[in-house]
C-alpha positions as CSV (number, residue, x, y, z in Angstrom):
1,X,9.6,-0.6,5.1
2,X,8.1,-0.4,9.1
3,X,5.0,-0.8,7.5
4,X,5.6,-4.2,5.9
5,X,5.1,-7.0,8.9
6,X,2.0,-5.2,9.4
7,X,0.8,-5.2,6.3
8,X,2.1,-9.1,5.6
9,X,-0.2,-9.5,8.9
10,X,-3.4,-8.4,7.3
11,X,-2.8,-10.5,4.0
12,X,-3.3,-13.6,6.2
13,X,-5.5,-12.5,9.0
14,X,-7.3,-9.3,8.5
15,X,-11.0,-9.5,6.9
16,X,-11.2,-9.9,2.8
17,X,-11.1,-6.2,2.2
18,X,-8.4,-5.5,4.4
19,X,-6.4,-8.3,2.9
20,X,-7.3,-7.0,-0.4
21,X,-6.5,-3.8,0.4
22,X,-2.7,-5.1,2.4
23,X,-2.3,-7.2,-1.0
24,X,-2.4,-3.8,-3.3
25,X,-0.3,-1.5,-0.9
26,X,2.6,-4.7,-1.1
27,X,2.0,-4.8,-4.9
28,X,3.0,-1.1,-4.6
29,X,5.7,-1.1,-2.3
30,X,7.3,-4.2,-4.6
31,X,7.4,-1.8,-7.5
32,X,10.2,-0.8,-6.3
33,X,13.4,-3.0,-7.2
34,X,15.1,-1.8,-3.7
35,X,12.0,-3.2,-1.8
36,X,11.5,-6.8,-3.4
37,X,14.1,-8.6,-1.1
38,X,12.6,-7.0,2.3
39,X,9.5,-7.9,1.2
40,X,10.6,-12.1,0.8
41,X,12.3,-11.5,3.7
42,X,9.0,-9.9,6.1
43,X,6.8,-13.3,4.5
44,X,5.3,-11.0,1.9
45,X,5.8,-14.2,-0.7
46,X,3.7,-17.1,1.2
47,X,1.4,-14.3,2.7
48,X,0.3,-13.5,-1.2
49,X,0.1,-16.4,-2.5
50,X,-1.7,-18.0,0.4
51,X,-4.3,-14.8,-0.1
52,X,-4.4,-15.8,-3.9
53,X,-6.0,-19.3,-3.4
54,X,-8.7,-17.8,-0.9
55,X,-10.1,-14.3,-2.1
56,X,-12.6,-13.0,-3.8
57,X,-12.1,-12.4,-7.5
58,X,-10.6,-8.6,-6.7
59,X,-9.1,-9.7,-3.9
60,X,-7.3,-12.4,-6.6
61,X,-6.5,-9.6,-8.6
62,X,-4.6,-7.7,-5.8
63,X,-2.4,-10.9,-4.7
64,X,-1.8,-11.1,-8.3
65,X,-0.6,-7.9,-9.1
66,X,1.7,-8.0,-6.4
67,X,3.1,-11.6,-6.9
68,X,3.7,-9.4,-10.5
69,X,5.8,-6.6,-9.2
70,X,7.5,-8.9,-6.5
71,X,8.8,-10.8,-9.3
72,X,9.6,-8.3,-11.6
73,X,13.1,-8.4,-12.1
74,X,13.9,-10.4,-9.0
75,X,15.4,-13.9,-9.5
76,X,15.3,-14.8,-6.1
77,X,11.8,-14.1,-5.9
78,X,10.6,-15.6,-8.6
79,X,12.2,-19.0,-7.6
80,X,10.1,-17.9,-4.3
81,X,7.3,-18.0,-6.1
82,X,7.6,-20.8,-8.2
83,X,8.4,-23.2,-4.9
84,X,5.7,-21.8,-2.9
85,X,3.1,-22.9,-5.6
86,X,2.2,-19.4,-7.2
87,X,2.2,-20.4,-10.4
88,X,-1.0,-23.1,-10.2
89,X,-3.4,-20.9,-9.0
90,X,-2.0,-18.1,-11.2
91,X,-3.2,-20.3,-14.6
92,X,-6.2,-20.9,-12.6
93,X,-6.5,-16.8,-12.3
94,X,-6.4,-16.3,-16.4
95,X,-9.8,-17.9,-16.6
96,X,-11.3,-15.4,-14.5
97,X,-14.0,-13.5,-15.9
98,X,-12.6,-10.0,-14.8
99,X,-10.7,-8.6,-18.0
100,X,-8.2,-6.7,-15.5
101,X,-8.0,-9.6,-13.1
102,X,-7.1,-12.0,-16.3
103,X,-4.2,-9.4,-16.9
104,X,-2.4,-9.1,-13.7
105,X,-2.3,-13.2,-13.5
106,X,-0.6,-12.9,-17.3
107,X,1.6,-10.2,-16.0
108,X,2.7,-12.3,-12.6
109,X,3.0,-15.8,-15.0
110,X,5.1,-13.9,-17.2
111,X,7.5,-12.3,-14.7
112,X,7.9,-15.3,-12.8
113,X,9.3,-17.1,-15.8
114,X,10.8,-14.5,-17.5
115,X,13.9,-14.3,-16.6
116,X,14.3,-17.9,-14.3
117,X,14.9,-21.0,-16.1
118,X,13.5,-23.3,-13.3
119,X,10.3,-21.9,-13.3
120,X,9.8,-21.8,-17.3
């Protein structure tokens, strides 16, 4: 987890491949159910979803895959999410022309509303 503040710094500030590259090693460390509340906690959450509404189509795909696994099975995230305005650009993201970018935006929409009624 020493490696999260640093990693939520490069998602806002670092150049487009290092914020693409910060966005997928978060989506990784939020696969794991133990790691999704330090991650909201460090900024992870606003850091993502900030990155989502600027990057490049990959880039798009990265924040996207880890708004997916920080809300996967994490109430308090997904309510996060939802209030931070994730979900607007993540319908925007399904219309992408990448087939695997299209599915991690599906993936994030759906665990974001799965289990939360105020975000369905």
């Amino acid at each position: 987890a020493g490696s999260v503040p640093l990693l939520v710094t490069l998602v806002k500030t670092g150049s487009p491949r290092l914020q693409e590259v910060a966005a997928g090693s978060l989506s990784h460390i939020a696969m794991n159910q133990a790691n999704k509340a330090n991650l909201a906690e460090e900024g992870a959450i606003p850091a993502v979803i900030g990155f989502l509404k600027t990057a490049s189509p990959e880039g798009k795909g990265a924040a996207a895959a880890a708004i997916a696994n920080l809300a996967g099975g994490c109430l308090p995230n997904q309510v996060a999410i939802a209030k931070q305005g994730g979900i607007p650009p993540l319908v925007e993201l399904t219309k992408c022309g990448l087939p695997r970018v299209k599915v991690w935006a599906a993936v994030a929409l759906g665990n974001v509303g799965l289990q939360c009624e105020e975000t369905q």
